[in-house]
C-alpha positions as a Markdown table, in Angstrom:
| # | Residue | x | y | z |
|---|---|---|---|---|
| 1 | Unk | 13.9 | 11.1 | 6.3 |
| 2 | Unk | 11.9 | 8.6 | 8.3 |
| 3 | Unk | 8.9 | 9.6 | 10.3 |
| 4 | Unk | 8.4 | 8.8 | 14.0 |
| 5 | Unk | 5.7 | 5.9 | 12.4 |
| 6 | Unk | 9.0 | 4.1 | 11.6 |
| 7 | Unk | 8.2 | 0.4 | 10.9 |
| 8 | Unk | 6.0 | -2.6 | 11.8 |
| 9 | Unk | 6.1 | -6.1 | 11.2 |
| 10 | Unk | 3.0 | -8.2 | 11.9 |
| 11 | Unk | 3.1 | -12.0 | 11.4 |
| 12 | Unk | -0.3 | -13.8 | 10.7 |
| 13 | Unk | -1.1 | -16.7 | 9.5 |
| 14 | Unk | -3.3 | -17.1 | 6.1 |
| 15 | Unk | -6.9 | -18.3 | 5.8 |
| 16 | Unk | -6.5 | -21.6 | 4.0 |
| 17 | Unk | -3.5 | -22.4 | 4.9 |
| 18 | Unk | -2.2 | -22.6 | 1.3 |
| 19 | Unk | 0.0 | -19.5 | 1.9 |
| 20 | Unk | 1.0 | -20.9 | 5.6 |
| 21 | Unk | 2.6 | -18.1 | 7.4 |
| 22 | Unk | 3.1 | -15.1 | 6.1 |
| 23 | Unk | 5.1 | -12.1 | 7.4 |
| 24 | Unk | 3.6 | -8.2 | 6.7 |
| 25 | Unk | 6.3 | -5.3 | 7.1 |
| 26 | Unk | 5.4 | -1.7 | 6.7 |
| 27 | Unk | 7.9 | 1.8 | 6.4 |
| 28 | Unk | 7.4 | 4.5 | 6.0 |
| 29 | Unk | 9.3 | 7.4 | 4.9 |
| 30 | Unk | 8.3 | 11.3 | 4.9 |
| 31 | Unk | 9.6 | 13.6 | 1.6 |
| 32 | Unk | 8.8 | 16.6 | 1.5 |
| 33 | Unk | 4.7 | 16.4 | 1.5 |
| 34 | Unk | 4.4 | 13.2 | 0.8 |
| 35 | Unk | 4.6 | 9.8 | 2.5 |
| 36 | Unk | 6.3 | 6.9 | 0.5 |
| 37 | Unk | 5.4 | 3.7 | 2.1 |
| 38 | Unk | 7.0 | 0.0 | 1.4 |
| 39 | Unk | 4.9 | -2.8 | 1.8 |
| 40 | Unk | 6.4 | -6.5 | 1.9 |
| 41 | Unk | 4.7 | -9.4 | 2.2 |
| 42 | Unk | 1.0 | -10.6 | 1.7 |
| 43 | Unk | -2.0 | -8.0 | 1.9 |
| 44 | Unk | -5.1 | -9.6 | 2.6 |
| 45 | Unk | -7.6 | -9.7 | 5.3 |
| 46 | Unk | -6.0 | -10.8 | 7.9 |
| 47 | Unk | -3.1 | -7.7 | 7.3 |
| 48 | Unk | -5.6 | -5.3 | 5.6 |
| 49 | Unk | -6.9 | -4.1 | 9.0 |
| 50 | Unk | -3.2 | -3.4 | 10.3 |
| 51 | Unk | -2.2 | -1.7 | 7.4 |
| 52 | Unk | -5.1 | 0.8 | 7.3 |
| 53 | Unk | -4.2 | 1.9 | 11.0 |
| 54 | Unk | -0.4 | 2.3 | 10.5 |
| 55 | Unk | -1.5 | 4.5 | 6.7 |
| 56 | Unk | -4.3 | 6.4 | 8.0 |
| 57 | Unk | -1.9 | 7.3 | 11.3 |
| 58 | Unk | 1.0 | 8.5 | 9.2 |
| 59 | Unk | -1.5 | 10.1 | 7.2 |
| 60 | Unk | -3.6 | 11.7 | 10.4 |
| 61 | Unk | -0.7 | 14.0 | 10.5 |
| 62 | Unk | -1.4 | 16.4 | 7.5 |
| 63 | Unk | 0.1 | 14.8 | 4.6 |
| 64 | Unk | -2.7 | 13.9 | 1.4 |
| 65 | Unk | -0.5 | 12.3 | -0.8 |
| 66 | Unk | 0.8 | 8.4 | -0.8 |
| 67 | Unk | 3.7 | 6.8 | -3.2 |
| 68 | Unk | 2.7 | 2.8 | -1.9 |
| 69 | Unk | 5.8 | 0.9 | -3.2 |
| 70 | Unk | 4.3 | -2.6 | -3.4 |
| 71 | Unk | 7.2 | -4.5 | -5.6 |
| 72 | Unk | 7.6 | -7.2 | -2.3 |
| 73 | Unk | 4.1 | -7.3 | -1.7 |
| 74 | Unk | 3.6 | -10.9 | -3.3 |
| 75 | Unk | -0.6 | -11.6 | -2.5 |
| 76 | Unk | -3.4 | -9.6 | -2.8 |
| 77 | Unk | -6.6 | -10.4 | -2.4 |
| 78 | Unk | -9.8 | -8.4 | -2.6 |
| 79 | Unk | -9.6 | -7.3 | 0.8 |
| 80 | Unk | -6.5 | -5.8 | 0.2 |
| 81 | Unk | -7.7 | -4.3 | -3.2 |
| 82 | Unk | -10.2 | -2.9 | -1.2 |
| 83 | Unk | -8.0 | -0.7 | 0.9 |
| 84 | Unk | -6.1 | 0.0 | -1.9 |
| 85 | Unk | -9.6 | 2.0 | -2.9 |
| 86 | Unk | -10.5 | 3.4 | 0.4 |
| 87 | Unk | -7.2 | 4.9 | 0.6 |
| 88 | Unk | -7.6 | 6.1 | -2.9 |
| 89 | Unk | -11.1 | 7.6 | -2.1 |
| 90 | Unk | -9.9 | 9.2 | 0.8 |
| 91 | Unk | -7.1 | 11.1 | -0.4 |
| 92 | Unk | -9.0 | 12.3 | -3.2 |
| 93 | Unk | -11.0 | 13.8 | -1.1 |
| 94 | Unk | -8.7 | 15.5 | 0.7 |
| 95 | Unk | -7.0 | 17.0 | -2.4 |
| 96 | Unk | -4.3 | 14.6 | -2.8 |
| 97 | Unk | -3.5 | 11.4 | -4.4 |
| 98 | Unk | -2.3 | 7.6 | -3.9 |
| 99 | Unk | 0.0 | 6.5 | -6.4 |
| 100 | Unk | 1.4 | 2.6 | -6.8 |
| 101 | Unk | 5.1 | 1.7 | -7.2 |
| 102 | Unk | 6.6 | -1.7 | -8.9 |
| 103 | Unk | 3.6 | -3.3 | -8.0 |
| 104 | Unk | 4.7 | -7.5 | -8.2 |
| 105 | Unk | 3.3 | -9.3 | -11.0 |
| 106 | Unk | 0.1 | -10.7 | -9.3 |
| 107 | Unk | -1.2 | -7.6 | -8.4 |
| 108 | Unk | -0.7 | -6.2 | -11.8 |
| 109 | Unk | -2.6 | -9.0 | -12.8 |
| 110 | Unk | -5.6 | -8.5 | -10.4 |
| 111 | Unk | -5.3 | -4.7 | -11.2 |
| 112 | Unk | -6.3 | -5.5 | -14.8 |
| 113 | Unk | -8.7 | -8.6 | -14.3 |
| 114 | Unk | -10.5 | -6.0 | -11.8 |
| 115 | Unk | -10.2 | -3.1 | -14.4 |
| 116 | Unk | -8.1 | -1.2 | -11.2 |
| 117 | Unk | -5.4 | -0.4 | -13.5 |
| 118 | Unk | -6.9 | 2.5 | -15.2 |
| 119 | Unk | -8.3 | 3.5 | -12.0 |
| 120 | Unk | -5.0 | 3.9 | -10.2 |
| 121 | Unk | -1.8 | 5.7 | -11.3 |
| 122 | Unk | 1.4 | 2.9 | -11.2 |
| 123 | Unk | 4.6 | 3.5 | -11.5 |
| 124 | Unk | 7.8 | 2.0 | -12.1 |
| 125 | Unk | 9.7 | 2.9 | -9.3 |
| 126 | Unk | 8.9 | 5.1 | -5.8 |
| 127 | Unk | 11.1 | 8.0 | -7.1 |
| 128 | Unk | 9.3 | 8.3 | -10.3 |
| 129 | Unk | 5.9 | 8.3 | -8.9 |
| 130 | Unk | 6.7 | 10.7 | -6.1 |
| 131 | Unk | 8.4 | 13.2 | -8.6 |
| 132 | Unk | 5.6 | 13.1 | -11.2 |
């Protein structure tokens, strides 16, 4: 069922240039008590900002638990890691949980050179982490 946050898209353009432009899209979906939310696109700190407003909205409205299926999100940089965390943080201390779906290759890669990976539960699809 989708939530009255629907969707967003937000085109920005990257710091160095290297990336050029990039689009950011974000749904999100309410099951039961839980918000699953797909993320495509790069998440870094010129989207990081936009995404924590649209998350922390949908969340503002009771649920505490977050399935973030990131298998089109193609860049992440420490910015982005770092709302990855606060989210993390903040659902934990609201009793619930943030778990990451398909997460692309690269941020698997930063997950691990970051030691995140133990730190987060990832999953290999939305369905699986939202049933487990």
């Amino acid at each position: 069922m989708s939530t009255p946050f629907g969707s967003e898209e937000r085109t920005h353009a990257s710091g160095a240039g290297a990336l050029g432009e990039a689009g950011l899209k974000v749904d999100i979906d309410e099951r039961d008590d839980l918000l699953v939310a797909t993320v495509r696109g790069v998440l870094d700190f010129f989207s990081a900002g936009p995404v924590q407003e649209r998350l922390n909205t949908a969340l503002n409205h009771g649920a505490n638990k977050l399935v973030l299926d990131l298998d089109a999100v193609t860049f992440v940089d420490s910015t982005g890691l770092a709302l990855l965390v606060s989210i993390q943080r903040r659902l934990q201390s609201e009793g619930g949980w943030l778990r990451l779906a398909r997460p692309h290759e690269q941020l698997r890669r930063v997950l691990h050179t970051t030691n995140l990976d133990g730190y987060f539960a990832v999953y290999a699809s939305a369905d699986e982490a939202a049933a487990s």
